[in-house]
N, C-alpha and C positions, 0 to 999 in steps of 0.2 A: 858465234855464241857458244859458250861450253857448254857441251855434253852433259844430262845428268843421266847415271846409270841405276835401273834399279836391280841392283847386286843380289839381293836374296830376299827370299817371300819366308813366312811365317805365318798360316791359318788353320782356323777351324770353326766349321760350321755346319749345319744340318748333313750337308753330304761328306764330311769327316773330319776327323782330325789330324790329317799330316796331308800334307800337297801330295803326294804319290793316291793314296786313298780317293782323296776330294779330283784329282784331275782322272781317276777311270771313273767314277760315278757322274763325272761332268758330262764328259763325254757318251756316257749311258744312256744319259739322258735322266736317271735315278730320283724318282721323286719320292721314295721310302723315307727320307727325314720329315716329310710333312706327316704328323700325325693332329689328329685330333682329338680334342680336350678341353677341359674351361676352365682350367686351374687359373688362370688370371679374368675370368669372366666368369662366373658361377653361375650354371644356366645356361651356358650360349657358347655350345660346343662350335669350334674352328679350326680347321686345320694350322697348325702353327710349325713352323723349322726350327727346331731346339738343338741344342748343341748335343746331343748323346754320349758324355763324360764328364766325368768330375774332375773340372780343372782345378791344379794346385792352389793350397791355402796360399796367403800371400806368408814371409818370414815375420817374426813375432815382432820384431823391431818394426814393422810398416801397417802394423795392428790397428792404426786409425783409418786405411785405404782398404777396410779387407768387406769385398763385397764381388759378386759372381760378375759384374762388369769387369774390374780389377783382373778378378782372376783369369778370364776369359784374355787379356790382354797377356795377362805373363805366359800364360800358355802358348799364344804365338810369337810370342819373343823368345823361349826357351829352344824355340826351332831353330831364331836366328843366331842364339848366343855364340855357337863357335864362327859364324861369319862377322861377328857384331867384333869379338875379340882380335879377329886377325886384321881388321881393318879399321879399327880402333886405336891400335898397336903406336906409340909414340906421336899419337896425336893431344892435340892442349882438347881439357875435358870442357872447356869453355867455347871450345869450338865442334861442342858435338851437340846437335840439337836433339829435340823430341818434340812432334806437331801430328796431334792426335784431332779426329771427328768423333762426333759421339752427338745422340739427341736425349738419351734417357741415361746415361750414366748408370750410378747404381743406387737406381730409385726405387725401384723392388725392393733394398735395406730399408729405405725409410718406409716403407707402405708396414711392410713387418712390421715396426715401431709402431707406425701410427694404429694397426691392429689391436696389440697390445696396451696402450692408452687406452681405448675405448674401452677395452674390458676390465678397465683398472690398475692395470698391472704396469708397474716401472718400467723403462726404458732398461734394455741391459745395459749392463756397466761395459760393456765393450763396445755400443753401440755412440759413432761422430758423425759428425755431418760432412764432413769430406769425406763419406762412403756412398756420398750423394751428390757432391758437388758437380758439376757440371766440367771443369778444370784436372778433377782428381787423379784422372788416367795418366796426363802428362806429370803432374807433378809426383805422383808415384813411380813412374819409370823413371824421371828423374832423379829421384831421390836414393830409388833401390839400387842407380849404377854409376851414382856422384858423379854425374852431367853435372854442370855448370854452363851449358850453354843454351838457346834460346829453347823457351820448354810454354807449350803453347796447344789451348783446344779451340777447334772451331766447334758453332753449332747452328749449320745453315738446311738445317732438317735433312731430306734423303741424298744431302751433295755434299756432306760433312767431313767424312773419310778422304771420297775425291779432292774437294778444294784442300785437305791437310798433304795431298800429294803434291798438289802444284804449289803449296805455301816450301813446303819442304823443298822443293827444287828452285823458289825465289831463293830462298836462305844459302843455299849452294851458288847459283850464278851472282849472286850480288854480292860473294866472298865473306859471309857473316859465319858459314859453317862449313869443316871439310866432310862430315857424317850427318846424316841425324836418320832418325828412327820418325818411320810415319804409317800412317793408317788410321786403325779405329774399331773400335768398337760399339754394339749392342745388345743388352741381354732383355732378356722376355720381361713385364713387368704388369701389373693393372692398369696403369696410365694409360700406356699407347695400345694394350690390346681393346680397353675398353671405351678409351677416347675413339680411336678408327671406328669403331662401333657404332658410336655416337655420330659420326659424321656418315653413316651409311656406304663406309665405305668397304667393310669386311666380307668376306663371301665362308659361307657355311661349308663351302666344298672347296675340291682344290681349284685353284684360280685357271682362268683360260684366256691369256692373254691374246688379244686381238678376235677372238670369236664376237660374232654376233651374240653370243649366250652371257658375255665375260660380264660380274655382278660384282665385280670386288678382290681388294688383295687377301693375300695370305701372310701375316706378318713374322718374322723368323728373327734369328737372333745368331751373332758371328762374331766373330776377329778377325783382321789382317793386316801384318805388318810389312812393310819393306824398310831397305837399307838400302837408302842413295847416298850418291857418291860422286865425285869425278873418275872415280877407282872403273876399268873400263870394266863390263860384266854382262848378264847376256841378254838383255833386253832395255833401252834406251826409253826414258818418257819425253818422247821428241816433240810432241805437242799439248797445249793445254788451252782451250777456248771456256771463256765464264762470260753469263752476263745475268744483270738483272733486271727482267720485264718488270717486277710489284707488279703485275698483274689480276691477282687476286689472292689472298691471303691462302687459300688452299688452293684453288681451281688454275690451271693452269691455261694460256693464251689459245683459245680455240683454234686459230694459225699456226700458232709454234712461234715468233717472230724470235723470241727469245731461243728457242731450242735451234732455231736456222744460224745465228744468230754464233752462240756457243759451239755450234760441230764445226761453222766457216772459219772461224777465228782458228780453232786445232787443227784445220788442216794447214793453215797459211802458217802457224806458228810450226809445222811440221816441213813445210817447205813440199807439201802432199798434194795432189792432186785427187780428187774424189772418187774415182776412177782407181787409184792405187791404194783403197782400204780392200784389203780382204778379209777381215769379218768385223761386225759390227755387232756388240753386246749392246740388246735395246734396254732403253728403260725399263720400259713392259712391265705395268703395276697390274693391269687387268682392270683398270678400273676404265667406266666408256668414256670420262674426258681426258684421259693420259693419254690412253692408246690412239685416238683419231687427232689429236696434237703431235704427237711420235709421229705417225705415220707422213700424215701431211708436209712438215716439218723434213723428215727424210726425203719423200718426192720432190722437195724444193731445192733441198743440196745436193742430190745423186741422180742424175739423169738416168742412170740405171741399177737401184739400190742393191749394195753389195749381202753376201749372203749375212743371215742374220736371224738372233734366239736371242730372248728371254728366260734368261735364268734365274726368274724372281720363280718362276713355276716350280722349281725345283729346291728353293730354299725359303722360301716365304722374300718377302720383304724387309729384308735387316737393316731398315732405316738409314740413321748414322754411320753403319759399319756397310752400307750398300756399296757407296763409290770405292772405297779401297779394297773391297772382297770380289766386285765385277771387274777391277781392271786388275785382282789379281788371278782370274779367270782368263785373262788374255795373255798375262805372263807365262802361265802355266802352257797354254796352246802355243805361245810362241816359242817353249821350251820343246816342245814335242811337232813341231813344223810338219811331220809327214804322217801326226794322227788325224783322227775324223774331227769334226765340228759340233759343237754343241746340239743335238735336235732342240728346235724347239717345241715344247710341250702344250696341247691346249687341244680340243676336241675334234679337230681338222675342220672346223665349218666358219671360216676367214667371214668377215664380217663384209660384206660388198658395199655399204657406204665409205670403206674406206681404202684412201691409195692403196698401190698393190704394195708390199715387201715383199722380198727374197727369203723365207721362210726353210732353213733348215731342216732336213727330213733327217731320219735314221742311216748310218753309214754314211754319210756324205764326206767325201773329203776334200779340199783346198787343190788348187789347180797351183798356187803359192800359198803361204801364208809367211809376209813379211810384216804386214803393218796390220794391228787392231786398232778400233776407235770404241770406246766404251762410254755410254749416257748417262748422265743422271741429274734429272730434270724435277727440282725438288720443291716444298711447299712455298709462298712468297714470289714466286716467278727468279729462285737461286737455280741458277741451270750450271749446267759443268758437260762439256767432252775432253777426254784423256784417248791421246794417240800417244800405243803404243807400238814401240818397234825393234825388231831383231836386232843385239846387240852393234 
């Protein structure tokens, strides 16, 4: 089976904006990006992961996609642009894809608007509804770098980003594309800060994922691009396991069957044995039916669970832009093979109704680290594992 290669990363998110920045606060352990505020909840202050910079306006020519979702994307492709160009380079533009995730797009523009109604006042003239759309991301990168080839969003809530990585490497092995651009985005909004809200799922403090104490996520907001290829480069997406339980519209399979289900599949499609992941990014929402699903779920495929953080603790929960931002958290550790491991963050008091995990401490380092497996186990019983590995 061909090789897909993910050639070059492009992010930013609560813990930075350039991959050098974001991989030493990863590694820190750095929960400084979560702060707290209610500007999307008025009243009901939450720690939220916000992008801390003003990403570039979009060019006046693409003024109907201009919205901080958008921008948030061009910002992480502006890191890939000299790799995008060299490996672009005399290829048909028809065979260069774009397969973006995303759950809220750029719905915060339309919330503005719809504010403005209420109090009377006109719609600005600069204001379209493909600053909303759901689709907008891809067909704007598209558009901004005359692709002509397949240009496509998913939106399978917090595995959005991820399934647009493994769509993006169908597109490659089935010979439809020799590039494309994938990942995803999400920016902070009223919807989902004060939907989650609504569904009791939000916690007032930072989240403490797998504690006995843990009350709730922390929702954040990101980018993260890669660039596959058959082009060889330093880190391979050699496995991809998806399945869907429908299990319950939010709630996810009190077993896992589904999340067992989705890690088995990537390891077989890896040619891996469970035994040879060295580190494993959990789901880790913080919420207590995620976490004791997670868990359980891992005791069922890892006879002896490999070491393992949650890194929602440290960025909120960036929805849609989750699964391409935590497997580009593995790219980054698998670029740096003889740094430490992510600690995972949460109050040390492990909740004892549930499996054990191998829970990251500070300083910890890898005895190897070839192969990551990274989770994301999302609303509808939409699950995804993504095994990555050293080029």
């Amino acid at each position: 089976m061909t090789s897909v290669y993910l050639n070059q990363l492009g992010l930013l998110c609560p813990l930075g904006n350039d991959t050098e920045t974001v991989y030493r606060r990863l590694v820190a352990g750095d929960r400084s990006g979560l702060v707290v505020s209610d500007q999307w909840h008025p009243g009901h202050p939450s720690p939220l992961g916000r992008v801390d910079a003003e990403p570039p306006a979009l060019p006046a020519s693409m003024a109907e996609y201009q919205c901080r979702n958008n921008q948030l994307l061009l910002a992480a492709f502006e890191q890939l642009r000299p790799a995008f160009q060299r490996l672009s380079r005399g290829l048909d533009r028809a065979r260069i894809g774009v397969v973006l995730g995303t759950s809220t797009a750029g719905i915060d523009q339309g919330e503005q608007v719809l504010r403005q109604w209420r109090a009377g006042e006109p719609a600005p003239a600069e204001y379209h509804y493909h600053q909303q759309q759901l689709g907008a991301g891809a067909d704007f990168l598209a558009r901004h770098l005359g692709l002509d080839g397949p240009s496509l969003t998913l939106s399978t809530a917090c595995s959005s980003s991820g399934r647009a990585l493994a769509s993006a490497r169908a597109l490659i092995r089935n010979d439809l594309c020799d590039l494309v651009i994938a990942g995803g985005a999400d920016s902070l909004c009223g919807l989902t800060v004060q939907g989650f809200h609504s569904l009791g799922a939000v916690s007032d403090r930072l989240c403490n994922p797998f504690s006995v104490h843990r009350d709730g996520i922390n929702i954040g907001e990101g980018a993260a691009l890669f660039l596959l290829s058959r082009e060889p480069g330093p880190v391979t997406l050699s496995g991809v396991g998806a399945s869907s339980d429908a299990h319950h519209i939010s709630g996810p399979d009190p077993q896992g069957d589904g999340a067992v289900t989705a890690m088995q599949a990537a390891l077989d499609d890896a040619g891996a044995a469970a035994e040879q992941v060295d580190y494993l990014n959990l789901h880790g929402t913080a919420t207590p039916q995620n976490d004791i699903m997670e868990a359980r779920a891992i005791n069922r495929v890892f006879q002896q669970p490999p070491p393992s953080s949650a890194t929602k603790a440290l960025t909120g929960h960036c929805l849609g832009a989750a699964g391409a931002l935590e497997a580009a958290f593995c790219w980054l550790l698998l670029n740096h093979p003889r740094g430490p491991l992510p600690p995972h963050r949460f109050d040390g008091d492990y909740d004892p109704d549930l499996p054990a995990l191998d829970l990251v401490g500070d300083g910890r380092y890898p005895a190897t680290l070839r192969r990551c497996l990274s989770n994301s186990f999302a609303f509808g019983g939409n699950n995804l594992s993504l095994m990555l590995e050293a080029g």
